[in-house]
C-alpha positions as CSV (number, residue, x, y, z in Angstrom):
1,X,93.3,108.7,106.8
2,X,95.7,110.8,104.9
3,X,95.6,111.7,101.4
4,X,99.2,110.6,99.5
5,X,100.2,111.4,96.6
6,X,103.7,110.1,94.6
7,X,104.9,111.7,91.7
8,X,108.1,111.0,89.8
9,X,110.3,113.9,89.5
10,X,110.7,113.6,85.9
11,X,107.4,114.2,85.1
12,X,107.3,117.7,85.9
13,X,110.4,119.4,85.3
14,X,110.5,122.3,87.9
15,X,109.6,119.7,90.2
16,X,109.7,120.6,93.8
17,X,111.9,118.2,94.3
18,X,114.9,120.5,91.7
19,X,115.8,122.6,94.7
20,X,115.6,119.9,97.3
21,X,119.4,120.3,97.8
22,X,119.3,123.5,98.4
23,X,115.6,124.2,100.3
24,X,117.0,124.6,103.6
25,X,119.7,127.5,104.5
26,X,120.2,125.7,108.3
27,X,122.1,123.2,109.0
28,X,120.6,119.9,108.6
29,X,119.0,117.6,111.3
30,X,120.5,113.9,110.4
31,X,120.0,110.8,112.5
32,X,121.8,108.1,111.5
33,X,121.2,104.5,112.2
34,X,123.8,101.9,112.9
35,X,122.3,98.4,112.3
36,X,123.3,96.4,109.5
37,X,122.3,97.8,105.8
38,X,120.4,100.9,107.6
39,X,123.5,102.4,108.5
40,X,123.2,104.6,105.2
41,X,120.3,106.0,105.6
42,X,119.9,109.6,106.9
43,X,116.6,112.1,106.8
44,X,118.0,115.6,105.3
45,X,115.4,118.4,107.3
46,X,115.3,121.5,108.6
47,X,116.2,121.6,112.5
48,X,113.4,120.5,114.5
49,X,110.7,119.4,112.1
50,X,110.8,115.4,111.1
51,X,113.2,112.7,111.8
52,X,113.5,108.9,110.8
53,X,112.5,106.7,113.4
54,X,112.6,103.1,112.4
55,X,113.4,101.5,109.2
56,X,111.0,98.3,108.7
57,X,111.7,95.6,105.8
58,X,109.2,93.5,104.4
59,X,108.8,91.5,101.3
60,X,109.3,93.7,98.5
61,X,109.0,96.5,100.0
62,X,110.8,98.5,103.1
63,X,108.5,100.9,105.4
64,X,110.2,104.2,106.5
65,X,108.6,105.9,109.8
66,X,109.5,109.7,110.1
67,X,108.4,111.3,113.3
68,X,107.2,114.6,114.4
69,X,109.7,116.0,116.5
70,X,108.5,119.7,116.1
71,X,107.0,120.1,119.4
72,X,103.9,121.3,117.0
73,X,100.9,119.8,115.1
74,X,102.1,118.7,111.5
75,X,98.8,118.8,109.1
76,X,100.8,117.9,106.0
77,X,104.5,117.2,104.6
78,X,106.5,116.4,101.6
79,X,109.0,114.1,101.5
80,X,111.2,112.6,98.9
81,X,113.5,109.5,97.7
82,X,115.1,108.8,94.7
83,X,112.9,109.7,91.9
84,X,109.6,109.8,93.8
85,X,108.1,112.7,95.5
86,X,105.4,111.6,98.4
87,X,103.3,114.3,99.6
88,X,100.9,113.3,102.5
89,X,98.3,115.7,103.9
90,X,95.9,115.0,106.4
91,X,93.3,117.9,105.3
92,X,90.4,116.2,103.6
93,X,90.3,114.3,107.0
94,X,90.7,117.0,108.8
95,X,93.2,115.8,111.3
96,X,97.1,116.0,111.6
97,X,99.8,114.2,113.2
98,X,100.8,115.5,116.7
99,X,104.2,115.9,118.3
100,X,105.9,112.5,119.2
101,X,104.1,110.8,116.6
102,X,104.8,108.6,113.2
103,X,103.6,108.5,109.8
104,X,104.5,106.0,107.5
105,X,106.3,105.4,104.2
106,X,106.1,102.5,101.9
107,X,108.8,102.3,99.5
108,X,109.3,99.3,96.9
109,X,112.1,98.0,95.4
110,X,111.6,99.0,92.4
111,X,111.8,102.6,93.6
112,X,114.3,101.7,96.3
113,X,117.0,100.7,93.9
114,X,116.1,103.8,91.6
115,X,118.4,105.9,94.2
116,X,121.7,105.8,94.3
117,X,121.8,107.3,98.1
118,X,120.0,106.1,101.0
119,X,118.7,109.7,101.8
120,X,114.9,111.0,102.5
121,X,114.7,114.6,102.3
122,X,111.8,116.5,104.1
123,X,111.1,119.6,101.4
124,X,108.1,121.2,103.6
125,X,106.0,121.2,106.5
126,X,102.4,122.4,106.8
127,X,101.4,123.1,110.4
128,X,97.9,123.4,111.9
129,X,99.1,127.0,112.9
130,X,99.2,128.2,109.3
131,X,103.0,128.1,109.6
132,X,104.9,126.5,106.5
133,X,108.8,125.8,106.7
134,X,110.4,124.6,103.5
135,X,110.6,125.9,99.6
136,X,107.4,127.4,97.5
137,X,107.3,124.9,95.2
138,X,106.2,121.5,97.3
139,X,104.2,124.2,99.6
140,X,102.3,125.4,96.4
141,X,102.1,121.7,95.5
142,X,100.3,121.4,99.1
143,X,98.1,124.2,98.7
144,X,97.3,123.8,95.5
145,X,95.8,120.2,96.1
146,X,93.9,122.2,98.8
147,X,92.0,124.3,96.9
148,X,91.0,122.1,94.6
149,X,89.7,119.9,97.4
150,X,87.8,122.4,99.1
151,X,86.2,124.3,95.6
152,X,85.2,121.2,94.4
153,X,83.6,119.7,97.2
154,X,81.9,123.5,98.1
155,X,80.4,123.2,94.4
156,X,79.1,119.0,94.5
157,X,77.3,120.7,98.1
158,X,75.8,123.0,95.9
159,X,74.6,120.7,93.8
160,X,73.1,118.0,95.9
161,X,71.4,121.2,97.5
162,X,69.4,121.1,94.7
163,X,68.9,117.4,94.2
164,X,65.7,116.0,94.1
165,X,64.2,114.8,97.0
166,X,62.7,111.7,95.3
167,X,66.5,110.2,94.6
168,X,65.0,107.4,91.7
169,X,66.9,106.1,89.1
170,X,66.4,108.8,86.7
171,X,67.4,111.9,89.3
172,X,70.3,109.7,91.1
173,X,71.6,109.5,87.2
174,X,70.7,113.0,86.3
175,X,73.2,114.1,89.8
176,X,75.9,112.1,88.7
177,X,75.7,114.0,85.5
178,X,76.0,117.2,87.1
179,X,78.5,116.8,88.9
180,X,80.4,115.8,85.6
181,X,83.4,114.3,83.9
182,X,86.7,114.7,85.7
183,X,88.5,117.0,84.4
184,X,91.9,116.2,82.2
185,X,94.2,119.6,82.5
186,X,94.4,122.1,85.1
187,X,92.8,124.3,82.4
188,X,89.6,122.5,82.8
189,X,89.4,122.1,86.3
190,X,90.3,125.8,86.5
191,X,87.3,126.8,84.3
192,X,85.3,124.1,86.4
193,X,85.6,125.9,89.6
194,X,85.3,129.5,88.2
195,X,81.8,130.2,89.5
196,X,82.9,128.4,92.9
197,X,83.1,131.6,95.1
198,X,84.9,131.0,99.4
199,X,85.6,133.6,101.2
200,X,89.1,135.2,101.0
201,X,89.9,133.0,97.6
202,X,91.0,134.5,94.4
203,X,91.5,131.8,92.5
204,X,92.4,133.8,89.4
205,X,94.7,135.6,91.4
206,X,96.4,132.4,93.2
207,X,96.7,130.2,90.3
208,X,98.4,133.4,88.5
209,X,101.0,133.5,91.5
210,X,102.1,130.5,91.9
211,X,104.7,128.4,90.5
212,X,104.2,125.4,88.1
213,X,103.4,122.5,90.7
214,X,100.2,124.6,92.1
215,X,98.4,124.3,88.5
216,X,98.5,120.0,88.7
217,X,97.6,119.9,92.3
218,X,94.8,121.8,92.0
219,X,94.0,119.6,89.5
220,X,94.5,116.5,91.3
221,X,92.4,117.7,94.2
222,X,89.7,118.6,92.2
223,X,89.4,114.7,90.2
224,X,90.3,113.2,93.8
225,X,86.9,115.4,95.3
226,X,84.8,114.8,91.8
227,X,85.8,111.0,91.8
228,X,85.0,110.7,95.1
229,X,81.3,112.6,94.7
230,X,80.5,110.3,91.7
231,X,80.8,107.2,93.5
232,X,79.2,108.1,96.4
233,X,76.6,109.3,94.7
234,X,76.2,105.8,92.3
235,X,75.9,103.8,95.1
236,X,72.7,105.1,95.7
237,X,71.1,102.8,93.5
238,X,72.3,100.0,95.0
239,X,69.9,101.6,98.2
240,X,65.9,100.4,97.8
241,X,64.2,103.5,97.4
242,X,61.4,101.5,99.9
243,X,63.2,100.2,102.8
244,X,61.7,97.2,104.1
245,X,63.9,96.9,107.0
246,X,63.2,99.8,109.8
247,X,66.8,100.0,111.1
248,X,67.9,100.8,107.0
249,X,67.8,104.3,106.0
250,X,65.9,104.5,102.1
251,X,67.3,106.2,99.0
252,X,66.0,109.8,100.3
253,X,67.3,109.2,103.5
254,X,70.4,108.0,102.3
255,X,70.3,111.4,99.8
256,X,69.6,113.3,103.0
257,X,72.7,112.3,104.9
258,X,74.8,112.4,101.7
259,X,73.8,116.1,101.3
260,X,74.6,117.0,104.7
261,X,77.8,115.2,105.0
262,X,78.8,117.3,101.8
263,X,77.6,120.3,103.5
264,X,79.8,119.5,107.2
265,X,83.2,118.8,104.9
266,X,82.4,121.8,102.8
267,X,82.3,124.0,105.7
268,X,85.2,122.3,107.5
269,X,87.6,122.7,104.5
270,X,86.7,126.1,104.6
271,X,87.8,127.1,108.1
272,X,90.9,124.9,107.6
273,X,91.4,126.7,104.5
274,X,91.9,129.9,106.7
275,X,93.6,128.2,109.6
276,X,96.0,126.6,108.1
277,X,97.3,128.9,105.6
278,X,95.5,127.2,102.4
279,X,94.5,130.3,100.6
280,X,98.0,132.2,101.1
């Protein structure tokens, strides 16, 4: 699955949504449908990157499916409508969406009514080549999430490295304390991930560089990858430490395979990281 992410324009004000009128110097790729109420609606993008599809409606809610008609591998996109900005990015699972094929976007009626044009604007592409078409501020948005992902989730393998093999109570409680809090500004997360060292990332340097969305994406990613540790990590109480059944892995077993999946995603954020343009 895909990671998504909505936020209203309003809340940051040089939003990368501010220059969405003006993000692309080509002409624009429209498609226009021409049943019924649908007939408004038109995808603003550059030439050859995303169109709209199909236009579903539902109770409460109407689904909009943009396809990839960029002949390439999308591994992450921005798109907006109305007052809401949805970025989806498929790097924490490490896939993408190939050529030909659909993505999905929910949109209530709440936030359907809150624009006053039927109009869904794609403001960037990431692609699996590294390649980026769009303006700097959603792709720092992108690539900001990114970073925090991956230095986060480099720094809880670190840590359950060093976990105790014995995984009672009192160590499964002392891991969920080091990996710690989530953080509340991109000032904290950013002094989180200081001693967090990957290859080819300044993260002093990158944060100093880019523009205002990079600082609460990077934020974001980190709480999303901390979050996500913390629970994974509780549930190991709920595992006996004895198993009593043969075919059901016990707490050290369970700490085991925790460890190494942390230590596989860790390494594959890493090579995406470089891949796909993460750390530019």
């Amino acid at each position: 699955m895909r990671e998504i992410q909505a936020v209203r324009r309003g809340i940051r004000k040089s939003s990368l949504l501010a220059t969405a009128a003006v993000l692309w110097s080509a002409p624009l790729s429209v498609r226009l449908f021409a049943q019924g109420s649908d007939a408004a609606w038109r995808v603003d993008a550059a030439p050859s990157t995303m169109a709209l599809s199909e236009i579903k409606h539902g109770a409460g809610r109407t689904v909009l499916v943009p396809e990839n008609v960029s002949g390439k591998r999308i591994t992450a996109f921005t798109l907006s409508h109305g007052e809401i900005t949805h970025t989806s990015d498929y790097f924490g699972a490490g896939n993408d969406l190939a050529p030909n094929a659909y993505d999905e976007l929910v949109i209530g009626d709440e936030e359907l009514q809150s624009a006053p044009e039927h109009v869904l604007k794609l403001s960037a592409v990431f692609f699996t080549d590294g390649t980026t078409v769009g303006g700097q501020d959603p792709i720092d948005f992108i690539v900001g999430g990114r970073l925090g992902r991956a230095m986060e989730t480099e720094q809880i393998a670190g840590i359950l490295s060093s976990a105790d093999a014995s995984a009672d109570d009192r160590s499964v409680d002392a891991l969920e304390a080091r990996i710690g809090d989530l953080p509340q500004t991109p000032e904290e997360a950013f002094a989180a991930e200081r001693e967090v060292h990957i290859a080819g990332v300044d993260l002093g340097a990158l944060s100093a560089g880019k523009g205002k969305p990079f600082a609460p994406a990077f934020l974001n990613g980190v709480r999303n990858a901390r979050e996500t540790a913390r629970w994974r990590v509780s549930q190991l109480h709920q595992i006996p430490l004895v198993a009593k059944n043969p075919h059901v892995p016990d707490r050290a077993s369970a700490l085991s395979q925790l460890r190494q999946s942390y230590d596989d995603l860790a390494t594959r954020h890493k090579t995406l990281l470089t891949q796909q343009g993460g750390v530019r």
